[in-house]
C-alpha positions as CSV (number, residue, x, y, z in Angstrom):
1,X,-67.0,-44.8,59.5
2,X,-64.2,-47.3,58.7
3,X,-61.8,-45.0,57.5
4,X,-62.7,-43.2,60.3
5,X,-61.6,-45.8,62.9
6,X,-58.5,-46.7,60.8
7,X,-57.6,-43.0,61.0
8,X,-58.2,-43.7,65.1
9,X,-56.1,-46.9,64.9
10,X,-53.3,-45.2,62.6
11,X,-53.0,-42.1,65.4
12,X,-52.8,-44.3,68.7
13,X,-49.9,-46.6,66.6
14,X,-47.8,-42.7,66.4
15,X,-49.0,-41.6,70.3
16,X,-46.0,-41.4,72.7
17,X,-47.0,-42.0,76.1
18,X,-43.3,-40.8,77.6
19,X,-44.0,-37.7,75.9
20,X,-48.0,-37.1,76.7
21,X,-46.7,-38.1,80.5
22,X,-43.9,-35.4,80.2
23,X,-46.1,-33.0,79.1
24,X,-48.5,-33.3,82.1
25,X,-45.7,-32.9,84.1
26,X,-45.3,-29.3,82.5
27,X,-48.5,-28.5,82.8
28,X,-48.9,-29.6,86.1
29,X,-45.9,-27.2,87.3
30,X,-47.6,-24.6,85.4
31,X,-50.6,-25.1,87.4
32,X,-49.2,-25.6,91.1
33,X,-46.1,-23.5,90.8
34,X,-42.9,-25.1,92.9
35,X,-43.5,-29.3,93.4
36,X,-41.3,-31.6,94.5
37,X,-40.0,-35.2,92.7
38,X,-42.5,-36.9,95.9
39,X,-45.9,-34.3,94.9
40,X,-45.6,-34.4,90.9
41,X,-45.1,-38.5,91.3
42,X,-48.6,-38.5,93.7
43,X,-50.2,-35.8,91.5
44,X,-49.6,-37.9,88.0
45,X,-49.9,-41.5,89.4
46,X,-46.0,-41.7,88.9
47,X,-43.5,-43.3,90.7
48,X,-40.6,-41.5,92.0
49,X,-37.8,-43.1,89.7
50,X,-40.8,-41.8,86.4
51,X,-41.6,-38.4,88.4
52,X,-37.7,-38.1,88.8
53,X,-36.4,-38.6,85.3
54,X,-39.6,-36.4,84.1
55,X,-38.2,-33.3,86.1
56,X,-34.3,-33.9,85.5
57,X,-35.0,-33.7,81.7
58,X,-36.9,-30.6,81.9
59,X,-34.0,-29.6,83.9
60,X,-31.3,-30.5,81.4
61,X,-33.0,-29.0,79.0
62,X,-33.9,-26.0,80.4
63,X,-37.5,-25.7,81.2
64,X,-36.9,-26.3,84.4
65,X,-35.0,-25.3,87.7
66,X,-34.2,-26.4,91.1
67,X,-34.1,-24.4,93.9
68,X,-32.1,-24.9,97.1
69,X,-35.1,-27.1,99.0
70,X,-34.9,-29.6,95.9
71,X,-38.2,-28.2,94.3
72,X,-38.6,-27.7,90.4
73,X,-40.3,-24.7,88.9
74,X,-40.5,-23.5,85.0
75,X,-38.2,-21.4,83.6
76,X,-39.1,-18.5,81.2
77,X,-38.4,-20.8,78.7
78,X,-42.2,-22.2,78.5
79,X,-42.9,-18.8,78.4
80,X,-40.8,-18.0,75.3
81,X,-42.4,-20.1,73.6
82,X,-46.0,-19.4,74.3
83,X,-44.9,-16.1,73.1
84,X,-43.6,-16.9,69.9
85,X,-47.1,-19.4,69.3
86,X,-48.6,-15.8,69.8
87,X,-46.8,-13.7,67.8
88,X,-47.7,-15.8,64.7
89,X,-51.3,-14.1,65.4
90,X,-50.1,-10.8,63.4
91,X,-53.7,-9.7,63.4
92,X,-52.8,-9.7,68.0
93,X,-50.8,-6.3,66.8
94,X,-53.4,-5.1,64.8
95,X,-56.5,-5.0,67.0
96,X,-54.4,-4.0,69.9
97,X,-54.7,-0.1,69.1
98,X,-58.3,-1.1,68.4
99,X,-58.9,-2.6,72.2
100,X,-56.9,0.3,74.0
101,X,-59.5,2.7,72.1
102,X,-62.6,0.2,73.3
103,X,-60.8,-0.1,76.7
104,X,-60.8,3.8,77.3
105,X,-64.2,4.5,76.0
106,X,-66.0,1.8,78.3
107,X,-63.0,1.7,81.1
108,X,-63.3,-1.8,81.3
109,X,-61.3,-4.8,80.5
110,X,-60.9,-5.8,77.0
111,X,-60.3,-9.5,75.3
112,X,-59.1,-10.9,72.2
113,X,-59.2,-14.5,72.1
114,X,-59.6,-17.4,69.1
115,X,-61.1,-20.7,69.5
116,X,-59.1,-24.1,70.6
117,X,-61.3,-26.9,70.5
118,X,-64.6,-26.4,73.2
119,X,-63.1,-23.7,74.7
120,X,-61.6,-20.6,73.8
121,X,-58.3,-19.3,74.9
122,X,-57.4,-15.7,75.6
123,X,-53.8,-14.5,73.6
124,X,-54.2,-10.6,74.1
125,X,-55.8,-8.2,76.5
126,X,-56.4,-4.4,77.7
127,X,-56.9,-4.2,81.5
128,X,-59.4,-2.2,82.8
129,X,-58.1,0.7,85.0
130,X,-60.5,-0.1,87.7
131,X,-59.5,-1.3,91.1
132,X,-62.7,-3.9,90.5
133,X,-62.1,-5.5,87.5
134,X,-62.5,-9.0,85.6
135,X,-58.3,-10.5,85.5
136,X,-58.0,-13.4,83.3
137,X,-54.4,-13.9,82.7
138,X,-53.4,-14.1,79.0
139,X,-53.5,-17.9,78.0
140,X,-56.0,-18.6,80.2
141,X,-58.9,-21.0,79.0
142,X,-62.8,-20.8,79.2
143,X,-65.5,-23.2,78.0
144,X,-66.8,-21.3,74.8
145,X,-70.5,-21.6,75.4
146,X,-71.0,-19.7,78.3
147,X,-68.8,-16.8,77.2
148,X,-69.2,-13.8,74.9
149,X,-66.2,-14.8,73.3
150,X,-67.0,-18.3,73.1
151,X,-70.6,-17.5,71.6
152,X,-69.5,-15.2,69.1
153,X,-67.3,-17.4,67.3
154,X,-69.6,-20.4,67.3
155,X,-72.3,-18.7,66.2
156,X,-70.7,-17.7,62.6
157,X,-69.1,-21.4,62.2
158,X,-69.9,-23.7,59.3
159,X,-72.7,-25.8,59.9
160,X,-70.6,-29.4,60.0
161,X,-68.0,-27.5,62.3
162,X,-70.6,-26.3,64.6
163,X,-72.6,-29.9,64.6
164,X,-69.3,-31.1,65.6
165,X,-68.8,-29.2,68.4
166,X,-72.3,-29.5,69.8
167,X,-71.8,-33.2,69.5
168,X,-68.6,-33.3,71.8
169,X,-69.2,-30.0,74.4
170,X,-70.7,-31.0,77.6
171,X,-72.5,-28.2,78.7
172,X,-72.2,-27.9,82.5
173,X,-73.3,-25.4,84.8
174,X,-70.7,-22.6,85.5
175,X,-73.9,-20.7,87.6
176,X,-77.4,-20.7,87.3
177,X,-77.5,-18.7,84.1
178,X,-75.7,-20.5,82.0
179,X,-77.1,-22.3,79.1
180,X,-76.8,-25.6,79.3
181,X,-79.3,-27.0,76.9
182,X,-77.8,-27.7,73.3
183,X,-81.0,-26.6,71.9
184,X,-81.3,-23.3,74.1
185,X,-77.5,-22.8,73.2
186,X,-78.9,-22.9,69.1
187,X,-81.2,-20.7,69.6
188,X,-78.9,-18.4,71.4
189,X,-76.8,-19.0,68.8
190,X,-79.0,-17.7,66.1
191,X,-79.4,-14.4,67.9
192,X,-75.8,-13.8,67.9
193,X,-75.6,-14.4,64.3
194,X,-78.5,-12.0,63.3
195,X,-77.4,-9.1,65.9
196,X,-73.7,-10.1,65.1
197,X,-73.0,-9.8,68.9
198,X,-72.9,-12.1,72.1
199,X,-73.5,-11.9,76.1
200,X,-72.4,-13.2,78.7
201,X,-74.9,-12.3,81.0
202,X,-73.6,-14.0,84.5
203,X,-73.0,-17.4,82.9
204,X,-69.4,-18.1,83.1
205,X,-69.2,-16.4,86.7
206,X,-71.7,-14.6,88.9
207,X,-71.0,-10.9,88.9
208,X,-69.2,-10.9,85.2
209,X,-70.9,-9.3,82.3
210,X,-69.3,-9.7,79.2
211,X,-70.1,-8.6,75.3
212,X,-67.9,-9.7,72.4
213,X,-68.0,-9.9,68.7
214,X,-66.0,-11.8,65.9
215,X,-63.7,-11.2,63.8
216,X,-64.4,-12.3,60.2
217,X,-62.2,-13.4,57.4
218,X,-63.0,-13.4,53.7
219,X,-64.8,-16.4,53.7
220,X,-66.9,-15.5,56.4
221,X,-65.4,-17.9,58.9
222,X,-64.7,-16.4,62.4
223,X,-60.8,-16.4,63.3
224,X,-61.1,-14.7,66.5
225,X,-63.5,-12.3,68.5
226,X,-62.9,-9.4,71.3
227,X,-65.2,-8.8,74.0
228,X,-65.7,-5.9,76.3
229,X,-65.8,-7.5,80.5
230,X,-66.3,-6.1,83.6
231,X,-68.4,-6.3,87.1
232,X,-72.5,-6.8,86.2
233,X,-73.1,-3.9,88.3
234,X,-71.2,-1.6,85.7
235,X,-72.3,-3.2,83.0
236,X,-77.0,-2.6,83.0
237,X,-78.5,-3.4,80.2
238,X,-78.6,0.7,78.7
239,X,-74.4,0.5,79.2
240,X,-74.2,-3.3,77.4
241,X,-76.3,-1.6,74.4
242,X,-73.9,1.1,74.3
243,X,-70.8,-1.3,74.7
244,X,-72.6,-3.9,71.6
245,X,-73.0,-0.6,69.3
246,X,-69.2,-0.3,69.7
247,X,-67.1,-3.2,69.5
248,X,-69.6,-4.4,66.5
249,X,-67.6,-1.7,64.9
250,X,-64.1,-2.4,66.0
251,X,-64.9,-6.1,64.6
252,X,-66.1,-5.1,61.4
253,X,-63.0,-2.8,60.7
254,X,-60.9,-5.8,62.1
255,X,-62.6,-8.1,59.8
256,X,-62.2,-6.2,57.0
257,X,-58.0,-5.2,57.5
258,X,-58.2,-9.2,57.9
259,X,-59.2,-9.8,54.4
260,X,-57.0,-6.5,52.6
């Protein structure tokens, strides 16, 4: 416990605040699109002289632009570099051919995502050719306990990494399906580790059915996961046994390339 707190004490002596302010100021243009000096200053808590210097660096250093009314966007330059974050996921490349082949057989949208602290993050996808389909835009975020996704990694982490989590996820109602008791969510847990397989039956959004799998690596330790997502009125229970019996099979010749 006391090197614990020294560790705490040691990593608020290296915080920047200029540079954890700075950053909000990216993500909130990432968020809202065009703002002005006067909206990102009132959205942060800034003043305008803070909000100002904030935007002119981004600016001079080309993450930002200014168009002719005085408003800043991003540049391409943000998304550069998310791009090159992805890249370093070779295995991205690898499952791909794996997900079009998933995404034909089932015609609906499939996701390959890893996990980022409670929630999981999606880095590739297949789109379903359906007019009606589930659209999460790559990079997109989603708390992993009420997702397939989300589900099938936790299941299959260590014991102390999964503790962990439990310990600092609040588990909030997305609708009235989803699990939000941590003991419901173990037991849930445990199914998904003996059928190596997870639902999302309507618990991240009304209407969305979702079933994913992980991706294992030598050591047993799930990396990532791809799931199978569309509308719950495509998706009964006789088509989400069909769709399980498949992508369990995509992950396990993904999880064993991952450890050639």
């Amino acid at each position: 416990m006391e090197t614990e707190q020294k560790e705490k004490r040691k990593d608020k002596y290296f915080f920047l605040s200029t540079l954890a302010r700075g950053l909000k100021v990216v993500e909130l243009l990432a968020e809202e699109g065009e703002l002005s000096v006067s909206e990102v200053a009132a959205r942060l808590g800034l003043n305008r002289t803070c909000s100002h210097r904030y935007l002119a660096t981004l600016k001079e250093t080309g993450y930002a632009q200014q168009n002719e009314e005085r408003r800043y966007r991003l540049t391409f330059r943000i998304f550069e570099l998310g791009m090159k974050i992805a890249d370093m996921f070779s295995i991205r490349q690898e499952a791909l051919p794996y997900m079009h082949g998933l995404a034909s057989q089932y015609n609906e949208t499939v996701n390959f995502a890893c996990l980022d602290g409670t929630e999981i993050i999606h880095i590739e996808k297949v789109d379903s050719k359906e007019i009606l389909r589930i659209d999460l835009p790559l990079g997109s975020r989603a708390p992993a306990y009420c997702t397939a996704l989300g589900k099938a990694i936790l299941a299959f982490l260590p014991q102390e990494e999964l503790d962990k989590y439990l310990e600092a996820v609040e588990l909030k109602p997305r609708t009235s399906n989803t699990i939000t008791s941590k003991e419901k969510l173990k037991a849930e847990l445990e199914r998904v580790r003996e059928q190596a397989v997870a639902i999302d039956n309507e618990e991240f959004a009304i209407g969305h059915r979702c079933v994913g799998a992980p991706i294992l690596d030598r050591l047993g330790y799930p990396q990532y996961a791809i799931s199978v997502s569309g509308v719950a009125m495509r998706m009964p229970q006789e088509r989400v046994e069909e769709i399980k019996e498949g992508i369990r099979s995509v992950c396990a010749k993904l999880s064993s390339n991952l450890n050639l």
